[in-house]
C-alpha positions in Angstrom: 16.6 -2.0 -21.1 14.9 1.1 -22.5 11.6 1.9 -21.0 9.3 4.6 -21.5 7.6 6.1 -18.0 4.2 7.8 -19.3 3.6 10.6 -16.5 6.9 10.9 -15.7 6.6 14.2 -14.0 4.2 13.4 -11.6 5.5 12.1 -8.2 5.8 8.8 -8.9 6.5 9.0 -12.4 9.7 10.7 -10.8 10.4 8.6 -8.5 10.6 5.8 -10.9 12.8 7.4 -13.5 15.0 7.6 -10.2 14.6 3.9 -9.9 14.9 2.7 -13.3 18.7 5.5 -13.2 20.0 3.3 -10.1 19.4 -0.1 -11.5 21.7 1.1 -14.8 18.3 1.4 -17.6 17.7 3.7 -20.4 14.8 6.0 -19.5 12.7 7.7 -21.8 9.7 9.7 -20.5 6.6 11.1 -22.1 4.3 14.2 -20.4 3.4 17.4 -21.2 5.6 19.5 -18.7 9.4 19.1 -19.1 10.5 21.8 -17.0 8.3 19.8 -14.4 12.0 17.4 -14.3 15.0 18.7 -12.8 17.8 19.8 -15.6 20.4 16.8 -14.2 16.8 14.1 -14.6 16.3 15.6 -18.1 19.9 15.3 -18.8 20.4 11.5 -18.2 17.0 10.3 -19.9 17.2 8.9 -23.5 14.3 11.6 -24.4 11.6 13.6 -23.4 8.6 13.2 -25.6 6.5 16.2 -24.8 2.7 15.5 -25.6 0.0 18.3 -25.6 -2.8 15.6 -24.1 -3.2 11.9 -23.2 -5.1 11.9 -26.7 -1.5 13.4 -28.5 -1.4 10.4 -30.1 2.3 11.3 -32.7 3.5 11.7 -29.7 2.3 8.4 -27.8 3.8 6.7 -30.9 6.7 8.1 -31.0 7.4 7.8 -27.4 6.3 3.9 -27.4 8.9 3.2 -30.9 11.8 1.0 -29.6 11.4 0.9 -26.3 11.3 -2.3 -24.4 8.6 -1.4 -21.4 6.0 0.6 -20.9 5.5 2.0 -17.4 2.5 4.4 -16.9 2.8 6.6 -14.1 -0.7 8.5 -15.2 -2.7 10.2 -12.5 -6.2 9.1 -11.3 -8.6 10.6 -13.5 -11.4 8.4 -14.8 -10.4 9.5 -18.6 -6.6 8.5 -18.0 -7.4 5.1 -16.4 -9.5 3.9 -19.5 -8.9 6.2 -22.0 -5.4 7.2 -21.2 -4.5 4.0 -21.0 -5.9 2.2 -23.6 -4.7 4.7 -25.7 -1.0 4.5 -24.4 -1.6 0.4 -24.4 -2.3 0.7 -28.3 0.7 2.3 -29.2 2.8 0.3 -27.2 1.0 -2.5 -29.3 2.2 -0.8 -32.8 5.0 -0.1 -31.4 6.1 -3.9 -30.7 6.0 -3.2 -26.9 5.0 -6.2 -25.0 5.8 -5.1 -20.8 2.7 -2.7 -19.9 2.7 -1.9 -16.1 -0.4 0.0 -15.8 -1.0 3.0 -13.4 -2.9 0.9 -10.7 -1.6 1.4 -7.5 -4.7 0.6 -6.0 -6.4 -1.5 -3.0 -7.2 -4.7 -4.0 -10.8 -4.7 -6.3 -10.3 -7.6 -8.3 -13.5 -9.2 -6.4 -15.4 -6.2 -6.6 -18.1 -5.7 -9.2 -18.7 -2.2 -10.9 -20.4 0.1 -9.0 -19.1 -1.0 -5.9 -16.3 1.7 -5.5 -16.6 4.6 -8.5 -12.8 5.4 -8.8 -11.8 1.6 -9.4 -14.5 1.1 -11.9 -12.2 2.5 -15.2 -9.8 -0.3 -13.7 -12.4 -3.3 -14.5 -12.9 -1.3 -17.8 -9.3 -0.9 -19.5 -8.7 -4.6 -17.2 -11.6 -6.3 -19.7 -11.1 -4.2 -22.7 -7.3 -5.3 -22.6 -8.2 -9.2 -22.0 -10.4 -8.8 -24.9 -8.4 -6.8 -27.4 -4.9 -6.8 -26.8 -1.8 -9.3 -27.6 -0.3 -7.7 -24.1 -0.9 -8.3 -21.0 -0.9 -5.7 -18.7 0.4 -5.5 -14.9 -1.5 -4.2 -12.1 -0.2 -3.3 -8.5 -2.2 -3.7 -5.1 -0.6 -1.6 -2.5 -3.1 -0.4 -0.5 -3.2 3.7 0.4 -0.2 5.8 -0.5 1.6 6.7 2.6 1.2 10.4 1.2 -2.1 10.1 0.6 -2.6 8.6 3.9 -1.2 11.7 5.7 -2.4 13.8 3.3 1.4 15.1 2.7 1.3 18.3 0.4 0.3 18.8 -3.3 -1.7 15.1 -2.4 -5.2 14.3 -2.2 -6.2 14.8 1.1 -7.4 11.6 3.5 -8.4 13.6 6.3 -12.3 13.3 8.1 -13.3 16.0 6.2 -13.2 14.2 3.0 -14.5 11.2 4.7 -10.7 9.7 5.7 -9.0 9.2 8.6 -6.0 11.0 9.4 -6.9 14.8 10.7 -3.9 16.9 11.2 -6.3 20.3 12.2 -8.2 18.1 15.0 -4.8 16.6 15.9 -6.8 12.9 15.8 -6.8 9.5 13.9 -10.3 7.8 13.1 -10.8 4.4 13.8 -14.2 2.7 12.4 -15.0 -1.0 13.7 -11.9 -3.3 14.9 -9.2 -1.0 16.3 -6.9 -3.9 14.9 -7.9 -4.1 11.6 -4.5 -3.4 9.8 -3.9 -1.1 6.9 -2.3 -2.3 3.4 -0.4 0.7 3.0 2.9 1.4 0.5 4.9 5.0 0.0 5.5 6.6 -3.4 9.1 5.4 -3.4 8.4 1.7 -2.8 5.5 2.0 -5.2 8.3 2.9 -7.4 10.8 0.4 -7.2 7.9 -2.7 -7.3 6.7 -1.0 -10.8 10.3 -1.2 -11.9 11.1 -4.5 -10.7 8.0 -6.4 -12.2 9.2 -4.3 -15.4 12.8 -5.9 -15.1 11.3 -9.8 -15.1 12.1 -12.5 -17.0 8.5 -13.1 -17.3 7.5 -9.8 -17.3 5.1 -10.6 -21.0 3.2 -12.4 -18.7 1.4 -9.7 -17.0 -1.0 -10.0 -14.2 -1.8 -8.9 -10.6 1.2 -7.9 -7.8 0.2 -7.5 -4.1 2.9 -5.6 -1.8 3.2 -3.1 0.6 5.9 -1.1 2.7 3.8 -2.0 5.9 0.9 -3.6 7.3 0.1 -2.0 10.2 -3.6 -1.1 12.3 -4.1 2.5 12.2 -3.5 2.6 16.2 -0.1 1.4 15.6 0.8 3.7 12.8 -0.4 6.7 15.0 1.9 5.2 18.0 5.2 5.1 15.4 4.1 8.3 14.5 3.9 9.8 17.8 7.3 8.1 18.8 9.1 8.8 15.3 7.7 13.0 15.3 8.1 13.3 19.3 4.8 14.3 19.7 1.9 11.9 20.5 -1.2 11.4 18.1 -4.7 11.3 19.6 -7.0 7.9 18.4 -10.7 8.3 18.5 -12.9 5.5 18.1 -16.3 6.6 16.2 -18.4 4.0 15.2 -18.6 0.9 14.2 -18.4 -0.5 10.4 -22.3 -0.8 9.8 -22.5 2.7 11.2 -19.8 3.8 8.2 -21.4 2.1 5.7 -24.6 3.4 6.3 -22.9 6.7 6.1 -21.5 5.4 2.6 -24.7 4.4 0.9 -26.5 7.4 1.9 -24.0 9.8 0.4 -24.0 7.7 -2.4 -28.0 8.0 -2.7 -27.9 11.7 -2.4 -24.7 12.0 -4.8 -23.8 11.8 -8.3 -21.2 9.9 -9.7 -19.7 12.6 -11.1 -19.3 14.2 -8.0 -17.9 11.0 -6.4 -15.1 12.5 -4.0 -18.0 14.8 -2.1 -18.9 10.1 -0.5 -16.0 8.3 -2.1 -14.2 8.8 1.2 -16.4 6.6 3.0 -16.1 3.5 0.7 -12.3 3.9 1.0 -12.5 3.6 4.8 -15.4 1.2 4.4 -13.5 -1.2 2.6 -10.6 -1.4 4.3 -12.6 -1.7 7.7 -15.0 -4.6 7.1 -12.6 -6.9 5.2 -13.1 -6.8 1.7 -9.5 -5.4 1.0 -8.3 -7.7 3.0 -4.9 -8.7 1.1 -3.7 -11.9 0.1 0.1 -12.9 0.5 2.3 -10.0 -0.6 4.5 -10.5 -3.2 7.6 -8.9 -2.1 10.0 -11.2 -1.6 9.3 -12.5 -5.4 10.1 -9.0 -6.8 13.2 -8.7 -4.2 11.6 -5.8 -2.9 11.3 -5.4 0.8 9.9 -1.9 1.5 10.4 0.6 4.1 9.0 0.3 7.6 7.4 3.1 9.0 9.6 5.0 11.4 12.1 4.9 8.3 10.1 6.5 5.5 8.9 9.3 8.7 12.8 9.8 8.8 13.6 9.8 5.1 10.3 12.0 4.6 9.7 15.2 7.0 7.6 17.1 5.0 5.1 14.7 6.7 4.2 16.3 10.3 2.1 17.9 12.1 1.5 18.4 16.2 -0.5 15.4 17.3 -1.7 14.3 21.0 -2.2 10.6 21.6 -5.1 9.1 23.7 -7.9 6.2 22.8 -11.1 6.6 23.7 -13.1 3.9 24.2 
């Protein structure tokens, strides 16, 4: 199978032109930074289309003509989740493309409504303006938080307290809002990867729709304890407040915001969310994509750029 990644030098646009290698495909990859690719990537892919913007569309065509998938790998901006995309999804439709796996890996907002969360609104929009004007389906991915967004590993977005998250490595602390047992959908780049890929590879892959999986499951208590046991050094878990104390936090810096300016409150509603149920996830689909993700300790092994010197202690 030939299929085009679209970001493919970002870090999981990488990582899945690592995936799609292993399991013997033709990879073709479309950004505008090739020396971004390491000379032996760039030597095994089918081509590099270099574009000059998500809107270079010669070269969305020409990277969409003959392949067999489409996997988009863009990064979060609000213009790339609509406009990127549907741009990208248009091509692949000229270019007789029917596999789109979209760049969604996401927490789960299908029951949300827009205006709800500001960054998953463009997902409801290229979502309704594919079911209304496009022959292919799209896929999208729940997987909770990125591990490396979660511990704010370098060149991330950061997800500690001072941008409203929860992991702190200056304090040395995890936040807990509400239920200390409230467990965390949460998935790392790499396994992000290799679900993309393997809902690319199915038989009824035309079919599009919505994928729930994760490499863990875990409350946030639990992950600081692996942590602490994996990194030798415990992590300290404070207990702030309880959920209608964060989403009173939410709402007002919401009122005193402007959507535009989003990640000065967005923070909130990620923790929000995740706290008092709504992202709740169904049954994960693993097992149907023959994916089974990596635990914890193991992707703390495999990945040590993620440390920092934590002490452990709950506070009641």
């Amino acid at each position: 199978m030939l299929v085009l990644v679209a970001g493919a030098t970002g870090n999981i646009g990488q990582k899945i032109i690592g995936s799609l290698l292993r399991r013997g495909h033709r990879v073709r990859a479309l950004a505008r930074s090739p020396e971004k690719l390491s000379a032996a990537t760039t030597a095994r892919l089918e081509k590099f289309v270099k574009s000059s913007a998500y809107y270079d569309v010669p070269a969305l065509e020409a990277a969409c003509a003959g392949v067999d998938a489409v996997i988009c790998a863009y990064n979060g901006s609000p213009e790339l989740k609509v406009e990127g995309q549907l741009l990208l999804l248009r091509a692949a439709e000229r270019g007789g493309v029917r596999v789109y796996v979209s760049a969604s890996w996401n927490s789960d907002w299908r029951n949300q409504s827009l205006g709800d969360h500001e960054n998953y609104d463009p997902y409801h929009c290229f979502r309704r303006l594919a079911e209304l004007s496009s022959a292919v389906r799209p896929h999208f991915i729940i997987s909770g938080i990125l591990a490396e967004v979660l511990f704010s590993a370098p060149e991330r977005v950061s997800f500690s307290p001072k941008n409203h998250g929860v992991w702190d490595p200056e304090a040395k602390r995890v936040e807990i809002w509400g239920d200390a047992d409230r467990k965390w959908q949460w998935t790392s780049e790499a396994d992000a990867a290799e679900f993309a890929v393997a809902i690319a590879e199915r038989e009824d892959a035309v079919n599009g729709g919505f994928w729930t999986v994760c490499s863990g499951y875990d409350s946030l208590e639990d992950i600081a304890r692996i942590y602490g046991r994996v990194r030798g050094t415990p992590v300290e878990v404070e207990r702030v407040g309880s959920v209608d104390e964060l989403r009173e936090k939410a709402l007002a810096g919401r009122a005193r915001s402007h959507p535009t300016t989003m990640w000065d409150y967005i923070g909130y509603f990620y923790v929000l969310f995740s706290v008092d149920g709504t992202w709740t996830p169904c049954p994960f689909d693993n097992d149907k994509l023959g994916v089974k993700g990596t635990p914890l300790e193991e992707y703390l092994k495999q990945n040590p750029e993620i440390r920092s010197s934590f002490l452990y202690s709950s506070f009641c």
